[in-house]
C-alpha positions, 0 to 999 in steps of 0.5 A: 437586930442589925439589918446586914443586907447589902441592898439597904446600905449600899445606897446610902454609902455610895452617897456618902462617896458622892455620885459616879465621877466615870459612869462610863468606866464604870459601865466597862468595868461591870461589861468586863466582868459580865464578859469573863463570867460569860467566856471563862466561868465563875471560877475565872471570875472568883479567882481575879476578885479575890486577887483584886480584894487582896490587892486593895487590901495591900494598898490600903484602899479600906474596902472588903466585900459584905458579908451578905447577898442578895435576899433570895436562893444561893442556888440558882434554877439552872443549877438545881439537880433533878429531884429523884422522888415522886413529889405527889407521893412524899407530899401526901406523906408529909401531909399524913405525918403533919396530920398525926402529929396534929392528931396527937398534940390535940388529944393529949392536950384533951387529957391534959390541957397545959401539955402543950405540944409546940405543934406550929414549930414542927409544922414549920420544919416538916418539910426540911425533916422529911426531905431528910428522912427520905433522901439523905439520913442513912441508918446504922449498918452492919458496915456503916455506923449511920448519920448522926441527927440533932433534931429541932427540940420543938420538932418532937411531935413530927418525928413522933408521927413519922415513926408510927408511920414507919411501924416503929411506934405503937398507937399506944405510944402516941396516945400518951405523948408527954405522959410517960411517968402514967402510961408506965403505971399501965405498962405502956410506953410514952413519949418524952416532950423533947429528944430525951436518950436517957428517957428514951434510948432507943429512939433518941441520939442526942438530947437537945432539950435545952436551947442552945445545947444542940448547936454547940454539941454537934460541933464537938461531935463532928469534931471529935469524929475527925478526931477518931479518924485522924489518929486512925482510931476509926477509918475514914467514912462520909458521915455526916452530922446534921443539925437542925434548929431555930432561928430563935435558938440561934440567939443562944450563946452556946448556939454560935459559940463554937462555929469558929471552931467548926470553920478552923477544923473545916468540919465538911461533915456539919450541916447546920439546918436553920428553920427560919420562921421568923417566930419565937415562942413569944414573938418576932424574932429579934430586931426590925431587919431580917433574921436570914441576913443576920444569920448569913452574916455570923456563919460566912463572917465564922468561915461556913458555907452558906446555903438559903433557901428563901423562896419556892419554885413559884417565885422562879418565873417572877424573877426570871422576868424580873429584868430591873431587879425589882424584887431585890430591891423591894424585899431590901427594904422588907423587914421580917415583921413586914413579911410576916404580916403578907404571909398571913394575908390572901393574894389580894393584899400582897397585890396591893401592899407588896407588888403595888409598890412599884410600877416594875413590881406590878408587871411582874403579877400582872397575869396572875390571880390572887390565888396565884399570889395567894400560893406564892410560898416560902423556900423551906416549904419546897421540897425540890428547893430544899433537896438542892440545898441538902444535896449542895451541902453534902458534897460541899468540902473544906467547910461546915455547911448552914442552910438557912430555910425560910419557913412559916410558922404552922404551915400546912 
C-alpha cells in the first residue's frame, strides 16, 4: 500500500525544491491566511484556495493540493453537536449486545466446532452499529418507506444479538446460529451465517455475503432510488442508504468500482461506514503505510465527502496542548502494523515506545499514568465521535458520504 500521507512526503519534496529562499514571506503568507480564517471564516478561506489552486493551474505552475489530511478527525471538538443520548445507558446496551453475541458464537461452535462465527469483526464495528441502531436508522412506516442498511457481513452475530434484545428473535433462534437446515428439522428457526433475504426474508434486506457485493450494491441502489424520484415515479424523501464495511472488503474491485459513479450523480443519500480494524481475516491489511490514508485518498480522488473518525475523546486534551504538532508528526511516520503492535500493549509501553519518541511527545503524557494510557482508544470506539460523524453525514448535500472509523479488532 502506497502510504499518501501528506505528512510523509511533503518533507522530502520540500527538499528536492531546496530550502526556503524567503522564510519571511513565507511567515506572511501563512500570517495572512491565519488572519482571513480568523476575521472572514473558512468559507472566505476556501473560496480564495480554490481560486489560487485554479490559477496555478492555468499558469502551469504543476502543483495541486494531496488528497489527503492530517491523520486525525475531520471534525474538530469545537464542532462536535451535543450527544442527545445517555452514554451509561447505550454503553451497558452495547456491552450487553457484545455480550450475547459472544454467548452465541461460543455456544454454537461447542455444538459445532468449525462454525465459526467472525465474533472479532463484529466486536470491532459494534459501536458504529449501535450508534446507528439508536439514533440514526429509521424503520418503514405507514408514511415513510424506511433507510435501507447494507451491513458489514461479518457483523451478523451483533445484529443477531440486538434483535433478541429487542424481542424480534427467540432464544431458539440464537441458540441455532449457522444451523438452519437442523434447527427446521425441529421446527425452529435458525440463523443464516451472513445476511441472507432468501433464507431470511423477513429480517434481512440485502445480501452482502460475497465481499465485495455490498459496496457496489448500495451504489446502484441509491442510484436507482434518485432515479424513481426524478422520473416522479416515487415523491422525493430524505432516505438514506448506508452502507457498512471493512477496510479489507475495500481491496475488492467491486467495492470502489463504481464510487465514480456515486460522486458524478451526487448520490447525498449514501453513506459508506468503513471499519478500519486494520485486520484481514488472515493478516494486516495491505502494505507498510496506512489503510485510512489510502481510503482517504480513493474517495476524495472519486469526488466523495470524507469523514475519519481516528481517535476518541481521550485523545482531545493531548492535541489541545499539542502546540508543536508532535502528534501529527509522529503518527506520519506510524504505519498500520506499528499501531497495532501499541494497541495490543498496556500504558507502559506506548509510554516508552510511542510518546518516548520525542521530548514534545513525552510532555504531553507527563501527567497521566499508564493507565491513563492504557485507556487512550480508538475514534470508532467513541460513540460521541461517532454520532458527530453520522449526523455530519446525513446533513452533508451534493456528494456521497464515507466515514472511515478507526476500530480495533475484538474490542470489548
Amino acid at each position: 500500500m502506497t502510504d499518501l500521507s501528506a505528512q510523509r512526503w511533503l518533507p522530502a519534496m520540500l527538499a528536492e525544491q531546496g530550502a526556503d529562499t524567503d522564510p519571511v514571506e513565507t511567515a506572511e503568507w501563512i500570517e495572512a491566511l491565519d488572519t482571513l480564517i480568523a476575521t472572514q471564516g473558512p468559507a472566505r478561506a476556501r473560496y480564495l484556495l480554490d481560486r489560487l489552486a485554479h490559477h496555478s493551474r492555468v499558469q502551469q505552475v504543476g502543483w495541486k493540493p494531496s488528497l489527503t489530511t492530517p491523520y486525525r478527525n475531520t471534525i474538530p471538538v469545537a464542532a462536535q453537536p451535543r450527544f442527545p443520548g445517555d452514554l451509561d445507558i447505550e454503553r451497558r446496551l452495547a456491552a450487553i449486545v457484545r455480550w450475547n453475541a459472544l454467548a452465541m458464537v461460543v455456544r454454537a461452535n461447542k455444538a459445532y466446532g468449525e462454525l465459526g462465527g467472525h465474533i472479532s469483526s463484529y466486536a470491532s464495528a459494534a459501536d458504529l452499529f449501535e450508534v446507528g441502531f439508536n439514533h440514526f436508522f429509521r424503520a418503514r412506516s405507514d408514511d415513510f418507506a424506511g433507510d435501507l442498511v447494507f451491513f458489514q457481513p461479518h457483523s451478523a452475530p451483533g445484529v443477531y444479538a440486538r434483535a433478541f434484545l429487542e424481542g424480534r428473535l427467540p432464544e431458539s433462534a440464537l441458540q441455532h446460529y449457522r444451523q438452519e437446515v437442523s434447527a427446521a428439522r425441529k421446527g425452529l428457526r435458525g440463523l443464516s451465517s451472513y445476511p441472507h433475504p432468501w433464507l431470511m426474508p423477513d429480517f434481512w434486506q440485502f445480501p452482502t455475503g460475497s465481499m465485495g457485493i455490498g459496496p457496489i450494491s448500495a451504489i446502484y441502489q441509491a442510484r436507482f432510488m434518485r432515479y424513481l424520484e426524478h422520473r416522479e415515479l416515487l415523491a422525493p424523501t430524505d432516505r438514506k442508504v448506508w452502507g457498512f464495511f471493512g477496510d479489507g472488503e475495500m481491496d475488492e474491485p467491486e467495492s470502489t468500482g463504481a464510487l465514480s459513479l456515486a460522486a458524478r450523480e451526487r448520490l447525498d443519500n449514501l453513506v459508506f461506514v468503513i471499519n478500519c480494524n486494520l485486520q484481514r481475516l488472515d493478516g494486516p491489511v495491505r502494505g507498510n503505510g496506512r489503510i485510512i490514508d489510502e481510503l482517504e485518498g480513493v474517495f476524495t480522488g472519486a469526488g466523495w465527502n470524507v469523514i475519519k473518525v481516528v481517535w476518541g475523546s481521550d485523545w482531545d486534551a493531548l492535541f489541545e496542548r499539542d502546540r508543536s504538532q508532535a502528534l501529527l508528526r509522529a503518527f506520519a511516520e506510524t504505519v498500520d502494523g506499528e499501531f497495532q503492535t501499541l494497541s495490543s500493549k498496556d500504558g507502559r509501553y506506548n509510554r516508552e515506545r510511542f510518546f518516548g519518541q520525542s521530548p514534545e511527545l513525552a510532555a504531553l503524557v507527563e501527567a497521566m499514568t499508564d493507565a491513563d494510557i492504557d485507556r487512550l482508544h480508538r475514534g470508532g470506539h467513541d460513540i460521541v465521535k461517532v454520532h458527530a460523524a453520522f449526523r455530519a453525514a446525513v446533513a452533508h448535500r451534493g456528494q456521497p458520504t464515507v466515514i472511515l472509523a478507526k476500530t480495533m479488532k475484538g474490542y470489548g
